[in-house]
C-alpha angles and dihedrals in degrees: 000000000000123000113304122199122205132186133182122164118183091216106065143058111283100243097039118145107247133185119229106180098306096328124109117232131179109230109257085010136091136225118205105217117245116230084256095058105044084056093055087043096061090035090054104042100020089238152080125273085239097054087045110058091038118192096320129161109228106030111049129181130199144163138062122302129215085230117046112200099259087064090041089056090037080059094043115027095161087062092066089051117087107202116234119268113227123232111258125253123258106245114240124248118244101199086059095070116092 
């Protein structure tokens, strides 16, 4: 079995367009990914459908991928690094000035 997404949200009417990423899912309904769009999916985001969508409550998926995330990170290794965030400048004080 590939990678299936479900979605089902309370809140709206069963049948509703929604969507996932880039995938298109039927509210209250899955999709199981085609080889083709698992492939966009990790090209587009640098992870797996899995690791996207998290634990969420609404939106679940399952299943097993073609590309695990060790292969995903392996693709995109600049996507597993988080730059460094600079420290923030010291604003200036204005009654010095003179």
């Amino acid at each position: 079995m590939g990678v299936k997404i479900e979605v089902n949200f309370p809140n709206m009417d069963k049948g509703t367009e929604l969507d996932v990423g880039g995938i298109l899912v039927k509210n209250g309904g899955n999709v199981e990914l085609t080889d083709e769009q698992e492939a966009f999916f990790v090209s587009k985001y640098r992870k797996t459908p899995k690791e996207w969508a998290g634990e969420g409550e609404y939106v679940k998926v399952s299943g097993t991928g073609k590309f695990s995330p060790k292969q995903v990170e392996d693709m995109f290794p600049e996507a597993s690094t988080t730059p460094e965030m600079a420290e923030p400048a010291e604003p200036e004080d204005e009654g010095d000035k003179g």
